[in-house]
N, C-alpha and C positions, 0 to 999 in steps of 0.2 A: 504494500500500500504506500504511498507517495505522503510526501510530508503535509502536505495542506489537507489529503484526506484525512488523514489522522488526529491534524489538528481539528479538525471541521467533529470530528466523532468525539474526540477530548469534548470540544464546545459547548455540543445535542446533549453529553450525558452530563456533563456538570450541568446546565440548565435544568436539566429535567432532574436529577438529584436534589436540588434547592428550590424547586418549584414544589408546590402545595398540591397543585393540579396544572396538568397538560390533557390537551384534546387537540385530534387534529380538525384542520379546517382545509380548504379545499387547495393550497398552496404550500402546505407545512404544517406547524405546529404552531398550538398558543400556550404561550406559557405563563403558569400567574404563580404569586406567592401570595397568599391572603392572611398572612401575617408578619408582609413589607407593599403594603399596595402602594405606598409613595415610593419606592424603587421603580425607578423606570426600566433597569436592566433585568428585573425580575417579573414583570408582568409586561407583556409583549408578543406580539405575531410574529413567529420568524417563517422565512418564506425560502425553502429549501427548493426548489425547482422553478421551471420558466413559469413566467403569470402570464406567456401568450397574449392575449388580445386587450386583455383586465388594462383598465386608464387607472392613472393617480386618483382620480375621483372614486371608479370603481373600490382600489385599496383601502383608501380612507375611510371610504364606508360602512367595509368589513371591518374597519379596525374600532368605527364608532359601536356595530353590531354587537364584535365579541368584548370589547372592553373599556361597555359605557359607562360601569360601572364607577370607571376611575377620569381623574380629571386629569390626565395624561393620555398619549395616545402615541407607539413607538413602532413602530416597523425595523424589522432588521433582515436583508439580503444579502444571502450567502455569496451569491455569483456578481462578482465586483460588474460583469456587462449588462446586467439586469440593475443593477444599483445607477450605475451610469445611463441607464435608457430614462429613468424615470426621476433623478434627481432636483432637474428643475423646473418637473411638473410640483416635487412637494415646497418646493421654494415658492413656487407660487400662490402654492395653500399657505402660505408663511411656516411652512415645519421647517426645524434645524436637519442639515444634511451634514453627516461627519463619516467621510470615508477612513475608514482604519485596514491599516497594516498588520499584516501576521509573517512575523521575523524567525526564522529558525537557527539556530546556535549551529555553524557549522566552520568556523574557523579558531585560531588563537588569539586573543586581543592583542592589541596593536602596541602595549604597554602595562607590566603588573600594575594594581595598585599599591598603594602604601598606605592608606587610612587600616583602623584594628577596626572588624566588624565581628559581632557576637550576635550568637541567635537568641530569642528574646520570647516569653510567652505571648498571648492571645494579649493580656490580662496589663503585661509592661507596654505590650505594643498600642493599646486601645485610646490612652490619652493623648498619644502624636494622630494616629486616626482620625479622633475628633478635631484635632486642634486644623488639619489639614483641610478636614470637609468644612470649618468655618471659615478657612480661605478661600478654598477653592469655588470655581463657578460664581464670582459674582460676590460672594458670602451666603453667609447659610445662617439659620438661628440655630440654639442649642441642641432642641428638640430633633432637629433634621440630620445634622449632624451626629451625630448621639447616632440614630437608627441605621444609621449608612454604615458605623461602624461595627456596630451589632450585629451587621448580616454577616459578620467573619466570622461567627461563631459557627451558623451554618459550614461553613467553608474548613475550618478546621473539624469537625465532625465528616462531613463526604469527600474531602480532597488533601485529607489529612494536613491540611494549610501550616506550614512555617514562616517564622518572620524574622528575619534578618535587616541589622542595623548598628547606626554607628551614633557614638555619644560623644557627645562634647560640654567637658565640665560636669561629666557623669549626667548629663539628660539625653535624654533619646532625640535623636534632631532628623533622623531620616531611616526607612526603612521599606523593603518593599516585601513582598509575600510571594509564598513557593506552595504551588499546587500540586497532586501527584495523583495520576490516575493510570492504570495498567499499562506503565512504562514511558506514558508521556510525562512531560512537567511542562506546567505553566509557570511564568514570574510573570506577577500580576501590583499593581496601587507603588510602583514605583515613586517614592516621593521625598524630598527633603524640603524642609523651612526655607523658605526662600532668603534670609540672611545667612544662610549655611550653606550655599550652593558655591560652586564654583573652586572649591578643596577635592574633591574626586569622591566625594562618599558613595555619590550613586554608582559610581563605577565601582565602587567597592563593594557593595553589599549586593548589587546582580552579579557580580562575579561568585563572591561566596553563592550565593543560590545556586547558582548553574553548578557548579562544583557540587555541591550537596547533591541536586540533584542526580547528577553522575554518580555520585558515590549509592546513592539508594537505589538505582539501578536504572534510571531513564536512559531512553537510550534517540530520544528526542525531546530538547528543549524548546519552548521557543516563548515571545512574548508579542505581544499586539500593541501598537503607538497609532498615533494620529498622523494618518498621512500627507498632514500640513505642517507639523509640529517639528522642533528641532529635537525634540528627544530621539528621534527615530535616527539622528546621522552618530547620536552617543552610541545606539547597541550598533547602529555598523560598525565604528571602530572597536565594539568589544566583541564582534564573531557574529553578529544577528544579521543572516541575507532574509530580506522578502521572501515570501514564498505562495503570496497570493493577498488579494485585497477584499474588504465585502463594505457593506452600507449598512448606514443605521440610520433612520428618522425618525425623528421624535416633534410634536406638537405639544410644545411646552405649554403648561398651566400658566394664567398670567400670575404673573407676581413670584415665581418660584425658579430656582437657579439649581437644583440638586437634581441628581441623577441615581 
């Protein structure tokens, strides 16, 4: 099986794993959590095959059908030329288009690091999490933030999830998370303080991860970035090729910045 399919089956079962309930509908899967329905990456249509003749309209529609229940509304296409055919039909709906990269670890990086990175429970990691989601997107309030990070708990229960990270002045200032599912691994929430940045940590603590992961026996790494974003030219220089692209839309709530 080929790296992107694998990653693609990594993807389907970790979804469905942290999902509450899945049903299919007539393009894919919908996935929901109904005990994080303000996750947008937990309740959502993902569309694993061609939608043929179906318009952005069409889509939408199904998405208001199967999940009117929520004041979000996300789309996610697996096949980057189907994401491409319809992307600025939902720009016209006004939904957010973010095409993201799926990177796979197949080289040496380009330079060790030198920062000391230590792995860290769910429990040490959870208040750099929050503090990150009250950054991040805009800002966030307590309460949103707080839930964003609590859905790791899932994650260390079906992905056996590790966190790896680097301190300075003994606080945790950056860390990102190591998934594992039968021989794949994800590194996943990539993230340092932004007054911490620009020392090498992130380089340091995805290196440890990948490394870990090697050692627990993956024998495919890989991570996904925003295919606008410059983080995506960091995991190049540490071993991360492309290995395929998908879409995600989302119809933001007004007034809300969390994902």
């Amino acid at each position: 099986m080929e790296d992107l399919e694998r990653i693609n089956a990594f993807s389907r079962h970790l979804e469905e794993l942290t999902s509450t309930h899945t049903e299919p509908w007539r393009f894919g899967t919908v996935c929901r959590n109904e005990d994080f329905p303000n996750r947008w990456d937990s309740n959502f249509l993902r569309i694993e095959r061609s939608v043929g003749d179906a318009t952005v309209v069409d889509l939408a529609a199904e998405s208001d059908r199967l999940l009117g229940d929520l004041r979000h509304r996300t789309i996610a296409i697996e096949d980057d030329d189907e994401g491409a055919r319809v992307a600025a039909g939902f720009g016209d709906l006004g939904w957010e288009a973010d095409r993201l990269v799926s990177m796979a670890l197949r080289r040496e990086p380009d330079r060790e690091p030198e920062a000391v990175i230590e792995e860290v429970s769910f429990d040490e990691a959870r208040p750099l999490l929050v503090e990150v989601n009250r950054r991040g997107h805009g800002g966030m309030g307590d309460e949103a933030a707080g839930m964003l990070a609590d859905f790791h708990r899932l994650l260390v229960r079906h992905a056996k999830a590790r966190f790896f990270g680097a301190r300075v002045d003994g606080a945790l200032v950056g860390c990102c998370e190591l998934q594992s599912l039968e021989g794949v691994a994800q590194i996943e929430d990539v993230n340092t303080l932004e007054e911490f940045r620009g020392r090498g940590l992130a380089r340091a603590f995805v290196l440890r991860a990948a490394r870990e992961a090697e050692r627990a026996g993956a024998d495919l790494t890989f991570l996904v970035a925003d295919d606008r974003d410059w983080p995506k030219e960091l995991y190049g220089k540490l071993g991360f090729d492309p290995v395929g692209r998908f879409w995600q839309f989302t119809r933001v709530p007004e007034g809300e910045t969390y994902r």
